[in-house]
Backbone bond lengths (Angstrom), bond angles and torsions (degrees), N, CA, C in turn:
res aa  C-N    CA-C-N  psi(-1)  N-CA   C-N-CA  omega(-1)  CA-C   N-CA-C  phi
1 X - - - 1.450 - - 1.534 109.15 -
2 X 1.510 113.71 155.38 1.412 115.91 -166.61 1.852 105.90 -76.42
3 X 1.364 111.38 -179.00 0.927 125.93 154.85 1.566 123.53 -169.52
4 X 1.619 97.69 154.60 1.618 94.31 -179.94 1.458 104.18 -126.51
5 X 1.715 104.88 163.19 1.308 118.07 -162.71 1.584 92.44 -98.22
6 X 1.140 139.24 138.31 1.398 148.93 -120.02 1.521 141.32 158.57
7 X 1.388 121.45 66.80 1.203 121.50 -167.53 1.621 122.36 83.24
8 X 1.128 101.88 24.15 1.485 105.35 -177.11 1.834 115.25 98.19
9 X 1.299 97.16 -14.63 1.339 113.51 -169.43 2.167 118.83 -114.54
10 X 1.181 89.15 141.35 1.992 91.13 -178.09 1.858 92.97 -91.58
11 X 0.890 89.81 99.65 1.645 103.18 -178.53 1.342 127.64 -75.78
12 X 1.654 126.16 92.08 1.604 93.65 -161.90 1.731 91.68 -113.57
13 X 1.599 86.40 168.82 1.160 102.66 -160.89 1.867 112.20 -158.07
14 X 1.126 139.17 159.96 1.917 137.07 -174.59 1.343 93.08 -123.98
15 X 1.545 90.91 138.72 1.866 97.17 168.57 1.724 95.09 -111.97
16 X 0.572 101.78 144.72 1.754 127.16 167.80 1.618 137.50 -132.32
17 X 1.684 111.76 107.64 1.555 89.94 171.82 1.799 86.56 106.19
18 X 1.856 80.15 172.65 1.955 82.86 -170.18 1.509 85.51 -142.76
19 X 1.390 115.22 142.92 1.865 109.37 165.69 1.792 83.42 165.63
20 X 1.357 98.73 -151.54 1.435 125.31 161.36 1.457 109.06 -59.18
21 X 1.645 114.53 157.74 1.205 122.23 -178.35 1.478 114.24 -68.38
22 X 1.370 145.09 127.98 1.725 128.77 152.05 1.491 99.68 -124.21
23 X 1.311 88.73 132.22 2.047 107.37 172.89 1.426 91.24 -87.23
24 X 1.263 115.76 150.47 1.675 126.12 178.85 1.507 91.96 -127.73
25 X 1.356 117.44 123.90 1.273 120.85 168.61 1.697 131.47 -103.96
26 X 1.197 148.38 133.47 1.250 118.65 -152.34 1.595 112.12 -120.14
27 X 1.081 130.03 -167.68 1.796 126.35 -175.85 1.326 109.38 -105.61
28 X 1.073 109.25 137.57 1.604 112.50 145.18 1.804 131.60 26.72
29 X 1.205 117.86 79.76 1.327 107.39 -167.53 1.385 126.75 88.44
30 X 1.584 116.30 -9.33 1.430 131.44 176.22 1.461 119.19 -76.04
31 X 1.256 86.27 -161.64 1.791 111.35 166.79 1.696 108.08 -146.23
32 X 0.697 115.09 143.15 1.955 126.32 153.16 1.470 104.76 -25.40
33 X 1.750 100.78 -63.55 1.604 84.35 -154.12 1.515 115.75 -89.71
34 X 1.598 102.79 -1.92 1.555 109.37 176.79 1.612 113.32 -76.04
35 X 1.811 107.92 -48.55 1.475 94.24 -175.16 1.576 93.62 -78.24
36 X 1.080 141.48 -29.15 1.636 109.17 -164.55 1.388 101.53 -99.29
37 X 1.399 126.59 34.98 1.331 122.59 170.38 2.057 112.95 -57.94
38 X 1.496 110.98 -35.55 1.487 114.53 -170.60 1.749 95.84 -69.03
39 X 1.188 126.31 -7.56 0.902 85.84 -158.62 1.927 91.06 -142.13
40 X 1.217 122.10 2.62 1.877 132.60 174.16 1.466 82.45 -65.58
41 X 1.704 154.81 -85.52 1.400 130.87 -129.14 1.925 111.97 -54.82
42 X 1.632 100.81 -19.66 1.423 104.83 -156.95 1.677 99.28 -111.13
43 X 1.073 124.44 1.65 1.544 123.19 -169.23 1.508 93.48 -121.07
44 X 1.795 118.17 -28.25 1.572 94.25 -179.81 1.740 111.12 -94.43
45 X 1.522 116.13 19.57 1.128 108.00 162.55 1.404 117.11 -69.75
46 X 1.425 130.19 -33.78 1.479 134.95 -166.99 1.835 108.50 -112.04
47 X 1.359 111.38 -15.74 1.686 119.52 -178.29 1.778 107.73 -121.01
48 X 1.337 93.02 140.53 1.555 90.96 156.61 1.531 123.85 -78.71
49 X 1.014 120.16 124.87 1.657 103.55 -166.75 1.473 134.94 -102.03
50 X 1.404 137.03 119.21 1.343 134.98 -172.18 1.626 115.12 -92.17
51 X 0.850 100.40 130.76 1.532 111.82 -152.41 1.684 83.84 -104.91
52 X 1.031 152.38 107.52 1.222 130.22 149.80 1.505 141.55 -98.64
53 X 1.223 144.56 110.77 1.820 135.20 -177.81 1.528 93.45 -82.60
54 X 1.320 89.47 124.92 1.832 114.60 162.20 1.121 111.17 -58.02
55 X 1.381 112.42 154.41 1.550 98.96 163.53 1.270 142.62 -86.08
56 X 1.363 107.74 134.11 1.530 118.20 -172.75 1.687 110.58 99.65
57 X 1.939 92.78 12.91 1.323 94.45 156.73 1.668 123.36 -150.07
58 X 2.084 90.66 138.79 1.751 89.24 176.68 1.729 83.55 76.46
59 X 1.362 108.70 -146.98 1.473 130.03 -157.06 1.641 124.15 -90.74
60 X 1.681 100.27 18.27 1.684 118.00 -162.63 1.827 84.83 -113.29
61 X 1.404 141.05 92.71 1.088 144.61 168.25 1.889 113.64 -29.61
62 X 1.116 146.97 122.50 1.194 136.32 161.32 1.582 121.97 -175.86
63 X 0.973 136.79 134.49 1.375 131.25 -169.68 1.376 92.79 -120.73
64 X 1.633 100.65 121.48 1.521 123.08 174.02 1.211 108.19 -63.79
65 X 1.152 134.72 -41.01 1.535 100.07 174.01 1.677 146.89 -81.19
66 X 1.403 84.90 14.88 1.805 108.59 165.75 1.708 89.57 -83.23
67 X 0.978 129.20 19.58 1.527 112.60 165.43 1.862 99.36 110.76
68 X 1.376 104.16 146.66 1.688 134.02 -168.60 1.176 108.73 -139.13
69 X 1.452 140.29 121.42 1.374 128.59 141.92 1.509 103.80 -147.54
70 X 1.592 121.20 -178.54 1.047 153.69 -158.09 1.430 90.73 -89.77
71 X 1.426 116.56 -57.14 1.832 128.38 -170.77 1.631 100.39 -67.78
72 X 1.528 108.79 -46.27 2.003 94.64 165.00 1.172 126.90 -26.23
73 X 1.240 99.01 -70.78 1.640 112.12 -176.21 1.549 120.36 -68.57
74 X 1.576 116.74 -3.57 1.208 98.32 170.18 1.515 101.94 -100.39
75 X 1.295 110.27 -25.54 1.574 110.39 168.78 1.717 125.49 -58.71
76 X 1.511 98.63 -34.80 1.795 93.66 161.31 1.648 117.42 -74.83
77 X 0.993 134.31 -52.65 1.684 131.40 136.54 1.442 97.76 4.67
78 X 0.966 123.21 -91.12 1.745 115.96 -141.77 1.755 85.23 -82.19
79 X 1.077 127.21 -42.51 1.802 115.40 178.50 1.012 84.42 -42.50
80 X 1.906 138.40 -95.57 1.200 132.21 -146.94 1.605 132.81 -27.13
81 X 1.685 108.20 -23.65 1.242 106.41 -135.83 1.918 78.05 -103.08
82 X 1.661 103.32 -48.65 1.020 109.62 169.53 1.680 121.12 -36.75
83 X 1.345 111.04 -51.39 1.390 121.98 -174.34 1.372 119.61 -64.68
84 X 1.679 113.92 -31.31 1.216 117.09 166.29 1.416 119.63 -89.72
85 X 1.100 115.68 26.07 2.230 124.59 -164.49 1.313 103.99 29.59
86 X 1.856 126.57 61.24 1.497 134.22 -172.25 1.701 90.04 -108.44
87 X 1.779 123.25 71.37 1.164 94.44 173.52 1.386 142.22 -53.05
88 X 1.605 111.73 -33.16 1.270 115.97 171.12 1.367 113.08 -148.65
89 X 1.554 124.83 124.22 1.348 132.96 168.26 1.281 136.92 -93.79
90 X 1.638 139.62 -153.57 0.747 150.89 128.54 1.512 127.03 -104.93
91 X 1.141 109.64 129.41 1.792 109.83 -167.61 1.675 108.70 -133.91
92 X 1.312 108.42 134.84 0.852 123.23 153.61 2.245 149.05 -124.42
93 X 1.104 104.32 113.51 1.784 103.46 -165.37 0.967 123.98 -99.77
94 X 1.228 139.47 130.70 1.600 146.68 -179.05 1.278 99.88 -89.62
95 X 1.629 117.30 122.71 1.728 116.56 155.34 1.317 97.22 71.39
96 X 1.617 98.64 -133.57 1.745 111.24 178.80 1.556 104.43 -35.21
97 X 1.130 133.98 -82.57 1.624 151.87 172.72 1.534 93.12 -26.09
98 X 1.374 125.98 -46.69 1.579 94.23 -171.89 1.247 116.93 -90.31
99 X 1.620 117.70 -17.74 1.354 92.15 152.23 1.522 159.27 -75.22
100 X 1.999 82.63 -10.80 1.570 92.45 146.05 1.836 152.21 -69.28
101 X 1.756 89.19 -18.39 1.466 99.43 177.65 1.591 86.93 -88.42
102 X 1.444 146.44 -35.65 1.278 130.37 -154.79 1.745 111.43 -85.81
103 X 1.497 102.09 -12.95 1.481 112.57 174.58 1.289 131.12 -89.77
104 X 1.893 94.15 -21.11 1.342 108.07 167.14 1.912 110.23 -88.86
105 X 1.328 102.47 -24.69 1.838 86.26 -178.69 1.541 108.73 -82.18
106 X 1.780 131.96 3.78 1.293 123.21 137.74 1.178 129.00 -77.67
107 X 1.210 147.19 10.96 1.392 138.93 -176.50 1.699 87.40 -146.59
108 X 1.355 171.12 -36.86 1.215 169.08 55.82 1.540 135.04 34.91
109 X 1.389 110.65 -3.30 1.251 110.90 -152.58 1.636 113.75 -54.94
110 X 1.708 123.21 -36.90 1.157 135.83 -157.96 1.634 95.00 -90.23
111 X 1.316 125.55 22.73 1.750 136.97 155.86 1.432 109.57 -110.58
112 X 1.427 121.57 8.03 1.470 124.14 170.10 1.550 130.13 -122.27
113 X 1.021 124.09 126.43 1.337 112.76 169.98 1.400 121.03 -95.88
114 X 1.246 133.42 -6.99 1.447 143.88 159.57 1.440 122.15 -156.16
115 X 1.075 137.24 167.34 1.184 133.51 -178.80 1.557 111.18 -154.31
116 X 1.412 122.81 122.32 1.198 133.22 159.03 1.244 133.96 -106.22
117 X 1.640 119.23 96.11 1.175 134.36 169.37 1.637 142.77 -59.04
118 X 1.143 143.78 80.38 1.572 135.57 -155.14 1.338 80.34 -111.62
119 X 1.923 101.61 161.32 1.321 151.40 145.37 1.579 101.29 53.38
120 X 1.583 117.02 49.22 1.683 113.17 -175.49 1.263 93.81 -145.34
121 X 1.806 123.94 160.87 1.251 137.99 174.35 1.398 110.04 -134.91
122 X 1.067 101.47 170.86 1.459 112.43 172.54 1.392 139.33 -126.63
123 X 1.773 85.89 23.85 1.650 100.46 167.58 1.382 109.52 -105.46
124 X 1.238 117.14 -147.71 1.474 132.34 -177.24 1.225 127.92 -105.40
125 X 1.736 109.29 -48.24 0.905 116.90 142.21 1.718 158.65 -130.48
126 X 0.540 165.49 -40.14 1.490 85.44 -139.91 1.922 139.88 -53.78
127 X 1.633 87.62 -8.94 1.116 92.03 -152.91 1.992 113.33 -65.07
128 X 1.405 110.40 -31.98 1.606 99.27 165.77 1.252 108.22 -77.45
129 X 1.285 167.43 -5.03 1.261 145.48 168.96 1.904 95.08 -76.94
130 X 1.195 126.72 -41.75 1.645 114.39 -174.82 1.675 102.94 -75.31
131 X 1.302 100.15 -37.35 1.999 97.07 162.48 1.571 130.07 -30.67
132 X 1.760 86.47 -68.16 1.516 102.73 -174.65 1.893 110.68 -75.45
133 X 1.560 114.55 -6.67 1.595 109.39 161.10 1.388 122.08 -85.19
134 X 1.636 109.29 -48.48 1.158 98.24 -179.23 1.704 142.18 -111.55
135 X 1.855 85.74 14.97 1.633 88.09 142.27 1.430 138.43 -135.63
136 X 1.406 87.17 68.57 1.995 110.79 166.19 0.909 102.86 -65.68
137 X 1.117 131.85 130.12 1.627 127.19 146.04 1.409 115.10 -29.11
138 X 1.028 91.32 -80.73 1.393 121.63 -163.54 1.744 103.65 -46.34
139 X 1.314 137.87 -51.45 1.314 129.54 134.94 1.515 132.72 -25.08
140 X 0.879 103.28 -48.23 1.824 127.40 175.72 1.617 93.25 -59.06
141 X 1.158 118.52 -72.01 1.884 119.74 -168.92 1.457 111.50 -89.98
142 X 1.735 127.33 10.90 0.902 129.37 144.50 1.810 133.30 -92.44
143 X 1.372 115.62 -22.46 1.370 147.83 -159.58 1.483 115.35 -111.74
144 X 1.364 111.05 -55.62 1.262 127.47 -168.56 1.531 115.12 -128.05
145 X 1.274 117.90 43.44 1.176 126.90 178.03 2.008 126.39 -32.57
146 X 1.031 82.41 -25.96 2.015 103.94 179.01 0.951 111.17 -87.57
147 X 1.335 111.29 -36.46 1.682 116.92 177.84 1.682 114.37 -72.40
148 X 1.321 116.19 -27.93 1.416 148.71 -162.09 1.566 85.11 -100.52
149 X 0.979 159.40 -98.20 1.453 140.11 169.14 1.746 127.24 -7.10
150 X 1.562 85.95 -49.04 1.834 80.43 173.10 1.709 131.00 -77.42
151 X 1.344 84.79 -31.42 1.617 97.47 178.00 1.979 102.18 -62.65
152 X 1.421 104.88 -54.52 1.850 101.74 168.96 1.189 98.23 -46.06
153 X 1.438 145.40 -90.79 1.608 137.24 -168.87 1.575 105.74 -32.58
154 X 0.873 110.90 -67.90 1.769 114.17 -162.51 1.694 108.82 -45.70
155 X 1.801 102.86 -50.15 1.501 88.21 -169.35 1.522 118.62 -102.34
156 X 1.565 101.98 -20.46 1.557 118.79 175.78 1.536 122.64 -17.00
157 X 1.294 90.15 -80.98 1.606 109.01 -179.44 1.236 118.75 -28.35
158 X 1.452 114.21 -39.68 1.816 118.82 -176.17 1.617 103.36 -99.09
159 X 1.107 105.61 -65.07 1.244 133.75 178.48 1.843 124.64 -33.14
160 X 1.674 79.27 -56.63 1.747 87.66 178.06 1.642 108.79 100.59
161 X 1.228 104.46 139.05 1.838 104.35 177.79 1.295 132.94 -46.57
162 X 1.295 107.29 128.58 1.445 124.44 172.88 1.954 77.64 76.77
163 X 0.869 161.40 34.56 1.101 132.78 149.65 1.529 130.47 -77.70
164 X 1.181 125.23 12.56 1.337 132.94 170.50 1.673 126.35 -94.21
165 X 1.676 89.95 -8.60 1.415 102.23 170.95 1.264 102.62 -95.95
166 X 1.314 177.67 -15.93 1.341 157.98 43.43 1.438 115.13 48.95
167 X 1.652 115.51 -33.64 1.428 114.12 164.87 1.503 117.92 -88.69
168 X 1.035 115.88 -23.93 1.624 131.37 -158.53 2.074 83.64 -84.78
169 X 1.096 111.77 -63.78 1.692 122.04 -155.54 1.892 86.83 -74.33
170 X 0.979 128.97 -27.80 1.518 134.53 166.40 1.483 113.76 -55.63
171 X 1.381 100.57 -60.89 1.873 109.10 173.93 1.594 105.42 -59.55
172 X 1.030 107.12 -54.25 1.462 107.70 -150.92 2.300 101.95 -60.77
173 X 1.578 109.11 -35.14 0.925 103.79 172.79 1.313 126.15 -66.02
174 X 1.206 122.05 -46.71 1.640 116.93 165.86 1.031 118.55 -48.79
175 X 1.317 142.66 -51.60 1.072 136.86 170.83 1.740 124.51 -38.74
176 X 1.268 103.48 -24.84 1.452 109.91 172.58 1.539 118.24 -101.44
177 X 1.562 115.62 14.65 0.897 117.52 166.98 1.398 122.25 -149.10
178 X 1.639 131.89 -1.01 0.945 132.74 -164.82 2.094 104.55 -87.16
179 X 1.527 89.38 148.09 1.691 94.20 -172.04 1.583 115.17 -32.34
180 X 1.074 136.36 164.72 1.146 115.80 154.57 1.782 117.28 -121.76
181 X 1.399 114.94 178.56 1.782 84.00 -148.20 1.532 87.31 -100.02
182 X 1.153 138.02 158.27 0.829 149.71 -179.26 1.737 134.95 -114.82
183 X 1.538 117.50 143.83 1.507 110.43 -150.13 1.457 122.05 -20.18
184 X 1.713 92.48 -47.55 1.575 108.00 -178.08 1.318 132.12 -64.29
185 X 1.685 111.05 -21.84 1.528 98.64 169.70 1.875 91.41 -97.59
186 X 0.966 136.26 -13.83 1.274 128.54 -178.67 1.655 86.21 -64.61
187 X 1.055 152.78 -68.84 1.324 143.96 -175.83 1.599 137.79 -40.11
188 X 1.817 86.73 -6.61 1.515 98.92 -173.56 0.997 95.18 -104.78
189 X 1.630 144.24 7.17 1.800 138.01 170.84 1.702 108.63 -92.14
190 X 1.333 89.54 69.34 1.647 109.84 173.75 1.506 113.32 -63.58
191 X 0.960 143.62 42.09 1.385 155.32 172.60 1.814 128.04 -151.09
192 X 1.326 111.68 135.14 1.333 111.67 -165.06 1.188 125.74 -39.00
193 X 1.497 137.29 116.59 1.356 136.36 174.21 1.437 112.92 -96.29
194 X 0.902 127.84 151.53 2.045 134.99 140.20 1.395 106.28 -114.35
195 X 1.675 102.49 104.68 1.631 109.66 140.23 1.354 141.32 -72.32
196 X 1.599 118.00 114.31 1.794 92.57 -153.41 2.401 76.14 -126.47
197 X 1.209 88.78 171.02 1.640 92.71 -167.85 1.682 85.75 -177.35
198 X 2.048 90.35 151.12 1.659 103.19 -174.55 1.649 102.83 -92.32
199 X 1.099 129.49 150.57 1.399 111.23 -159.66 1.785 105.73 -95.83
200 X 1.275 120.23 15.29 1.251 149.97 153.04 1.614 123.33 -96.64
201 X 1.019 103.04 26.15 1.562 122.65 -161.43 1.909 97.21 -80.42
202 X 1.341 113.64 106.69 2.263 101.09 175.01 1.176 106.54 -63.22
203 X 1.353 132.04 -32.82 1.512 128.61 -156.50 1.861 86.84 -91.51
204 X 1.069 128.73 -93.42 1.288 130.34 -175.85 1.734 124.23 -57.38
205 X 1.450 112.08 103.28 1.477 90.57 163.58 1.197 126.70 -90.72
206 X 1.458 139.47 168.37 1.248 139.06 -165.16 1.354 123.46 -54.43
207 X 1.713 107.87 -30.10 1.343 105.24 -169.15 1.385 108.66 -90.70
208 X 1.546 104.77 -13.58 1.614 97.88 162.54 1.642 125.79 -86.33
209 X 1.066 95.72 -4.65 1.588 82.00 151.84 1.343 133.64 -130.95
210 X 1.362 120.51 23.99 1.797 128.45 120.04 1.311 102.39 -32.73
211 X 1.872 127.95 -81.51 0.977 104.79 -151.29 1.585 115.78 -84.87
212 X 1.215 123.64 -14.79 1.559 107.80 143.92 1.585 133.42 1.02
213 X 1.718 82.62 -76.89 1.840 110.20 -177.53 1.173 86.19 -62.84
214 X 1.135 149.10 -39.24 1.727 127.50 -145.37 1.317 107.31 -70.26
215 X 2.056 99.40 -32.89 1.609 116.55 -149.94 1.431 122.40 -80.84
216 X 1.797 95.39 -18.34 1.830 114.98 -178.64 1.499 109.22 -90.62
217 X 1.434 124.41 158.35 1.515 130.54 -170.95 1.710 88.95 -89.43
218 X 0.853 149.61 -41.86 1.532 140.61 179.17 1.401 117.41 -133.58
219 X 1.220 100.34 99.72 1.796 107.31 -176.97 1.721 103.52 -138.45
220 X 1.472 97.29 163.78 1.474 116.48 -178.55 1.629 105.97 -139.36
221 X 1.352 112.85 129.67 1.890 112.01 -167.03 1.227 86.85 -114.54
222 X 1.686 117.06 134.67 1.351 132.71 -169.38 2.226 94.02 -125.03
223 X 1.107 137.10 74.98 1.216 137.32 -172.81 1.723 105.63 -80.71
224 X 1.396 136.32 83.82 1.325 130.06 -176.67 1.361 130.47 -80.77
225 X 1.156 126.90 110.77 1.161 154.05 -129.03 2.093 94.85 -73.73
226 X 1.074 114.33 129.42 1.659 111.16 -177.85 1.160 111.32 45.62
227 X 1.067 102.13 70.31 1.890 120.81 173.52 1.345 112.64 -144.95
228 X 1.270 101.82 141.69 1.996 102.68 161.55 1.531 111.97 -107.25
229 X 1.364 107.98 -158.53 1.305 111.70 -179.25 1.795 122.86 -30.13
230 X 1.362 94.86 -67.35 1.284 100.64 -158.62 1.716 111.56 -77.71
231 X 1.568 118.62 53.13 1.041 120.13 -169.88 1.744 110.93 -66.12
232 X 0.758 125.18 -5.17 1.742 103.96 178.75 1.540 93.82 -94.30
233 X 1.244 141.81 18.91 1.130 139.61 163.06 1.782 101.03 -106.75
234 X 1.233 131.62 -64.71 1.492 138.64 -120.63 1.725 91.60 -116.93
235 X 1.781 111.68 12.12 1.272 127.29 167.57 1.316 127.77 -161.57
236 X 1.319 111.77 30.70 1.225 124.08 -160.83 1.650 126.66 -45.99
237 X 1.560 109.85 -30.16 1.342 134.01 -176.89 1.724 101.50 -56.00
238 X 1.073 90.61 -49.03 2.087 108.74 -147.99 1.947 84.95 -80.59
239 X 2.003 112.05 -39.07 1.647 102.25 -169.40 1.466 96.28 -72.25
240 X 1.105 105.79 -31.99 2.053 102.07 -161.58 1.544 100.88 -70.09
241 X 0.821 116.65 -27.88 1.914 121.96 -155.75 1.993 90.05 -80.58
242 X 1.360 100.62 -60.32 1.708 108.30 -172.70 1.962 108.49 -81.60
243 X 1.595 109.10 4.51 1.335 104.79 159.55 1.979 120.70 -85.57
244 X 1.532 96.21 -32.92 1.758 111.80 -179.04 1.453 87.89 -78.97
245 X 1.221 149.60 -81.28 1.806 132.83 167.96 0.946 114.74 -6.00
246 X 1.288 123.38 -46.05 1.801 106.81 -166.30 1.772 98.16 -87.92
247 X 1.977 102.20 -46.71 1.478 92.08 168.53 1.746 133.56 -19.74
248 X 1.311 93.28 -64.05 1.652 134.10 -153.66 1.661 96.64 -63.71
249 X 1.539 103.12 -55.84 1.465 121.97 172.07 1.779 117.28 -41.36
250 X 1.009 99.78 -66.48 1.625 128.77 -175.30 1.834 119.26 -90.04
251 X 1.176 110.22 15.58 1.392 110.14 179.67 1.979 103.18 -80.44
252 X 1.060 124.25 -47.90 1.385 105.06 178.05 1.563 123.35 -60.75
253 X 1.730 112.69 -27.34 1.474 94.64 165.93 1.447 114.14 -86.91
254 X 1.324 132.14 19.28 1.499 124.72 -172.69 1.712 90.24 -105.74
255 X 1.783 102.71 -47.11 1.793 82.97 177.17 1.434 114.67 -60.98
256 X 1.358 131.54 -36.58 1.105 132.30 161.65 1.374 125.01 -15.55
257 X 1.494 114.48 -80.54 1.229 140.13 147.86 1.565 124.64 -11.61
258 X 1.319 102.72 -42.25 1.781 107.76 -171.37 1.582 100.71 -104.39
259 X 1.628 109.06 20.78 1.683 110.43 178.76 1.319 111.93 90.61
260 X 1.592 130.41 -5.84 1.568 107.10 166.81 1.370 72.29 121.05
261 X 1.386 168.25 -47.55 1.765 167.28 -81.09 1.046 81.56 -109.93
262 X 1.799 130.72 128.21 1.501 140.64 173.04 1.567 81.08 -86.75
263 X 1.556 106.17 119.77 1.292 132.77 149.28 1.816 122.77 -107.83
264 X 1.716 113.27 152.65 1.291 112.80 174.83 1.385 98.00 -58.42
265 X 1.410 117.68 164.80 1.057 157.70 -142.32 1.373 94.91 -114.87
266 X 1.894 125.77 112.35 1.343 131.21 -164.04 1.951 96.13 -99.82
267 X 1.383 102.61 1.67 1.423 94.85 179.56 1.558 139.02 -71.86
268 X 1.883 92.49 -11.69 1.494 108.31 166.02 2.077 111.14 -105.30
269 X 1.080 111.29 52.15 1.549 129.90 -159.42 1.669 102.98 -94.73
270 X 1.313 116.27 -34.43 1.571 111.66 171.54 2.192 103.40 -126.05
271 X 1.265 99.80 153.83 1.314 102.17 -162.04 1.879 93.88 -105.06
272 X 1.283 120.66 159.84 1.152 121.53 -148.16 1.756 84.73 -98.78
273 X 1.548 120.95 -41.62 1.267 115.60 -178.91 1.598 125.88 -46.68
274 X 1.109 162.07 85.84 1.251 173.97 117.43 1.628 98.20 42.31
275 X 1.248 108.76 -52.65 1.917 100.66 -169.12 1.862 107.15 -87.76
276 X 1.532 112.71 22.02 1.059 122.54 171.55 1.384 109.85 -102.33
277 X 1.193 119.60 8.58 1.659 127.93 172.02 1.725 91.60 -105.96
278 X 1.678 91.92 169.03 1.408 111.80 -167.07 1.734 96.76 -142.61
279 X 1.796 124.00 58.25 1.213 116.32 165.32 1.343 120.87 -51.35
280 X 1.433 124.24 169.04 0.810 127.18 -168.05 1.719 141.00 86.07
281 X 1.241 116.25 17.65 1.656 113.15 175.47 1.708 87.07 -84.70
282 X 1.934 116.24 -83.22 1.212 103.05 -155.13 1.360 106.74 -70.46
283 X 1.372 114.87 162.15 1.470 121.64 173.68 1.760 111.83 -73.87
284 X 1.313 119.63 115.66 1.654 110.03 173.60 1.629 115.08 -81.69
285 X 1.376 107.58 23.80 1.603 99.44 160.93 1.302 109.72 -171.58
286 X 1.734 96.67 41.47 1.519 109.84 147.30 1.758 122.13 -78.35
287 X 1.729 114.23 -12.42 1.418 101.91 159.72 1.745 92.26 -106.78
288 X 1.245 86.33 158.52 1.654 90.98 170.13 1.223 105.79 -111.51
């Protein structure tokens, strides 16, 4: 798999598929291609796809305790995009990842042509108090022993042993302290969003992300009915179907957006057949 040199960092990352650009951003402890596995066979028919690992995860080299933040990751974001001459995309982030695409379309916005945000808020809490429970280590390799196996496979190999516990106690602190963005830069992501969230979601409750939607100049709230966190996994049908809608909806201001550039047409982006999805990368009740 490729990689680019990028912010201090060897960045790797999978392209997939031919169309317009989409960065795929991933959550917490992931990879790219695990959580958006339900949904890469049907999005790289109409997008070219950027797969990206954060750093210090999967195949993105980095040891969290040389330092963690929220502003990292939007700063490797715009290296990447730079590094690949991606003046302007479409991106979408799960969780961790969406608060990186949602932090980057306030300070970045005119490098995006849409943005899709899942399973993130922009308060405090609840979401660091369910942070700081359920990713202890030490809970994790007492509790969830399987889960604690995968995270060794997943990040090992690059990373190095036990280094995901160093990532986990890394995340979980920023989160209890990093800025949070406020109405006014939420007002500066002048370009089409979809907020979509499981309506069983621990980190997000519903009414915080109403007022989310309230807070952006163009948004769409996607709330999926018997879901938790990890809804673009644990509903993939209902996220993929209302992600090509918003596509389909919003394609003349996104070509707009990318300068007028006749791009394919993202309106055939999820396929109507059901066994043309691939559920199953992230776990939908690995947060509880």
């Amino acid at each position: 798999m490729p990689t680019v040199a990028a912010n201090g960092l060897d960045m790797h990352y999978t392209v997939e598929g031919a169309g317009p650009p989409l960065v795929l951003l991933h959550g917490a402890s992931s990879s790219a291609l695990e959580d958006w596995a339900a949904q890469r066979p049907a999005f790289r028919t109409a997008f070219k796809l950027y797969l990206l690992d954060a750093r210090g995860h999967a195949g993105t080299r980095w040891d969290a305790a040389d330092g963690w933040s929220r502003d990292l990751l939007v700063q490797d974001l715009l290296a990447f995009l730079d590094a690949l001459g991606l003046a302007t995309v479409h991106v979408a982030g799960f969780s961790m990842g969406g608060l990186t695409a949602l932090t980057f379309a306030t300070r970045h916005p005119e490098r995006l042509r849409t943005a899709i945000v899942a399973g993130i808020d922009v308060e405090r809490e609840p979401r660091a108090s369910v942070a700081a429970r359920l990713m202890d280590p030490e809970r994790i390799q007492r509790d969830e022993p399987v889960w604690a196996g995968q995270l060794e496979r997943r990040h090992a190999p690059v990373q190095g042993p036990g280094a995901w516990q160093r990532l986990m106690r890394a995340i979980s602190a920023d989160v209890a302290v990093q800025p949070l963005l406020t109405p006014v830069e939420l007002r500066r992501a002048r370009l089409p969003v979809l907020l979509a969230y499981g309506d069983r979601d621990v980190f997000v409750p519903a009414e915080h992300a109403v007022k989310l939607h309230r807070q952006l100049p163009d948004s769409r709230l996607l709330i999926v009915p018997d879901s938790r966190h990890v809804v673009i996994a644990s509903r993939p049908l209902i996220f993929n179907a209302a992600a090509t809608t918003f596509w389909r909806s919003t394609e003349a201001v996104a070509r707009a957006r990318a300068g007028g550039v006749a791009s394919e047409s993202a309106a055939d982006a999820v396929p109507t057949a059901a066994s043309e999805l691939e559920p199953g990368g992230a776990d939908p009740d690995a947060w509880r």
